[in-house]
C-alpha positions in Angstrom: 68.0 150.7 35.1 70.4 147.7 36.0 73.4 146.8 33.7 74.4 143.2 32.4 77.6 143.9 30.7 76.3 146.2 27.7 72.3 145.1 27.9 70.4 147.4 29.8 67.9 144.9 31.1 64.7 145.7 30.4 65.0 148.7 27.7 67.7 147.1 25.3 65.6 144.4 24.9 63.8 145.8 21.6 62.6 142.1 20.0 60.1 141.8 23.0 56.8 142.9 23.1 55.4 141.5 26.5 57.5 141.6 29.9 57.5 138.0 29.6 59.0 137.7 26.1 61.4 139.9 27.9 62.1 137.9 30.7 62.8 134.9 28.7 64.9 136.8 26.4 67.2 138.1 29.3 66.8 134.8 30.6 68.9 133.3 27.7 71.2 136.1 27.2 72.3 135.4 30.9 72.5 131.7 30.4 74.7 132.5 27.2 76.8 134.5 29.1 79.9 132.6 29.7 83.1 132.9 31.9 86.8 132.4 30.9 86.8 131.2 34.7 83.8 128.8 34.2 84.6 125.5 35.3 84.4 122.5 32.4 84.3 118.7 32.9 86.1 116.3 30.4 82.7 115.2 29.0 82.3 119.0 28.2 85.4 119.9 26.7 85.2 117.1 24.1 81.8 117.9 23.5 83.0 121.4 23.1 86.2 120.0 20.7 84.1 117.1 19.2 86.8 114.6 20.5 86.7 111.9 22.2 87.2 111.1 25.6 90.7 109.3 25.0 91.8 112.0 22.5 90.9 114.4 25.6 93.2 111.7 28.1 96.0 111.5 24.9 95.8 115.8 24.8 96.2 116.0 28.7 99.2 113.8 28.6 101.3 115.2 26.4 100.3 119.0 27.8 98.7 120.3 25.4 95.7 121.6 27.7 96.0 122.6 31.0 93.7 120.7 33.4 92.8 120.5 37.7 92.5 116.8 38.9 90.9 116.3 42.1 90.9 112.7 43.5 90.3 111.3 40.3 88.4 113.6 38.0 89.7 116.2 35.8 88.5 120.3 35.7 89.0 122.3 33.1 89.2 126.1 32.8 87.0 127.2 29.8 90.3 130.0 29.4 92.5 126.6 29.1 90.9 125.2 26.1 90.5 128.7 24.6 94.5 129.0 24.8 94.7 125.3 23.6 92.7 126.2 20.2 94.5 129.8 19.6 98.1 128.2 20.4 97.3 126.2 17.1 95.9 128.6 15.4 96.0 128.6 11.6 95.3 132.5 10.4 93.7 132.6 6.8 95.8 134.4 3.7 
């Protein structure tokens, strides 16, 4: 059988009982499935931080997350706000 990273489509999908319970199970597994290289807006970045869009505009400005700007809107690697949140990074005790 096919490979999706470590699923193996059809016979790691043990919950399912009917090829369609299957189907949408994959389904949302491969909609899950996110990129480092996947391409963010700003509106999805702060819904991803929970900030606001001029808390977004105040980070950008002082560099604290990297951003593409083409014409006038702004592209965000999903990577990019991953090493935003670990550079401040607080570990527990």
């Amino acid at each position: 059988m096919n490979n999706f990273g470590t699923v193996k489509l059809w016979d790691d999908c043990e919950e399912c009982e009917t090829e369609s319970q299957k189907i949408d199970h994959l389904a949302k597994l491969l909609i899950e499935k996110k990129s480092d290289n996947d391409i963010l807006t700003s509106l999805e970045v702060c819904k991803m931080l929970n900030i606001r869009l001029n808390t977004l505009d105040n980070y950008c400005s002082q560099g604290l997350i990297a951003y593409s700007k083409t014409q006038r809107k702004r592209y965000f690697f999903r990577r990019d706000i991953y090493d935003y949140l670990n550079r401040f990074r607080v570990n527990s005790r």
